[in-house]
C-alpha positions as CSV (number, residue, x, y, z in Angstrom):
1,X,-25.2,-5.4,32.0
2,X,-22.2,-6.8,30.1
3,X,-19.2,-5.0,31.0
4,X,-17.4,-2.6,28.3
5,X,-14.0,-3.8,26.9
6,X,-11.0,-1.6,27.6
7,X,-10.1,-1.7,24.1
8,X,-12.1,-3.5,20.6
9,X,-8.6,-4.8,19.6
10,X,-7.1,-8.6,21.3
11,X,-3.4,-8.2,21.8
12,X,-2.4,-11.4,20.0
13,X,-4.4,-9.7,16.5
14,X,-2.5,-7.6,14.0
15,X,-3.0,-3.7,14.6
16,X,-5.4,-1.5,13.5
17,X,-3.3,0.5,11.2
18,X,-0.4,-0.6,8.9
19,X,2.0,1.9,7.7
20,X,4.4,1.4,4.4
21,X,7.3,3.3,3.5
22,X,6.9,5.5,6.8
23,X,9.7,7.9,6.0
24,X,8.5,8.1,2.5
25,X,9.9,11.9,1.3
26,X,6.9,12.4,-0.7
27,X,4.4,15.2,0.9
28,X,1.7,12.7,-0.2
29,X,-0.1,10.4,2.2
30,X,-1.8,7.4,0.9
31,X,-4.9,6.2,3.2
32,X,-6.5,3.0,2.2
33,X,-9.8,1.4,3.9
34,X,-10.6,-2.2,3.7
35,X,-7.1,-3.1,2.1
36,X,-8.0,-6.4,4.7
37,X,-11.0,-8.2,6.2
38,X,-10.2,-8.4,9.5
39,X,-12.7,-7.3,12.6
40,X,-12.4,-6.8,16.1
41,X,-12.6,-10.2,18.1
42,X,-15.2,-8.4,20.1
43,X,-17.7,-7.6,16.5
44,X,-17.6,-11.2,15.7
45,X,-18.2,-11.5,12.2
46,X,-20.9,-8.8,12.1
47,X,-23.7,-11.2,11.3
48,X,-22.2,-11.5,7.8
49,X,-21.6,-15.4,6.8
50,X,-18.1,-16.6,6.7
51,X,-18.3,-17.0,3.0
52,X,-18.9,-13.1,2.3
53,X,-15.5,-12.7,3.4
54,X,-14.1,-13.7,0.8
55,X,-15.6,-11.4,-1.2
56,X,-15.0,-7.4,-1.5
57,X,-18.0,-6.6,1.0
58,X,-15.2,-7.2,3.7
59,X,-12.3,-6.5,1.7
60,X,-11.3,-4.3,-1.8
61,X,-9.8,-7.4,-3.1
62,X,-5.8,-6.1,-4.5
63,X,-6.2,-2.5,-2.9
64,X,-3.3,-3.3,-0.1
65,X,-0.4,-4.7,-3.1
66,X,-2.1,-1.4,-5.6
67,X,-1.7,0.4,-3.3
68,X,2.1,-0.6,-1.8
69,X,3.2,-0.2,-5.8
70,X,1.6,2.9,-5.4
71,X,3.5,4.4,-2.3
72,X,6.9,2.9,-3.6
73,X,6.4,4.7,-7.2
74,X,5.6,8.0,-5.2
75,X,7.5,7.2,-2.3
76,X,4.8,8.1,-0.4
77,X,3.6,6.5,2.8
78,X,1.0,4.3,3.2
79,X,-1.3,4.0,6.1
């Protein structure tokens, strides 16, 4: 049996979760999914070809700079 990692994420990859503008004074909190197209190390590239990620099926191609000029026009923060 092939033994379980501790965690999905490699400690030289970026982290999970990026936050802009974290002391933003807005009560508004911006949550964006798929802003990249990175994967866990461990997942591979989930059986989809290298070429699909280049396309939005691994990524909403402009949502992380949309949504950055969003959080600094609301001065919001951005996870």
């Amino acid at each position: 049996m092939e033994e379980v990692p501790d965690s999905l994420l490699a400690t030289d990859k970026p982290a999970a979760v990026a936050v802009h503008n974290e002391n933003g004074p807005s009560s508004l909190l911006i949550v964006v999914d798929h802003a990249d197209n990175l994967t866990p190390q461990a997942f591979g590239r989930l059986g989809i070809p290298e070429s699909e990620y280049l396309n939005p099926i691994a990524s909403d191609i402009g949502v992380a700079e949309a949504s950055r000029v969003l959080a600094e026009a609301l001065d919001a923060t951005l996870a």
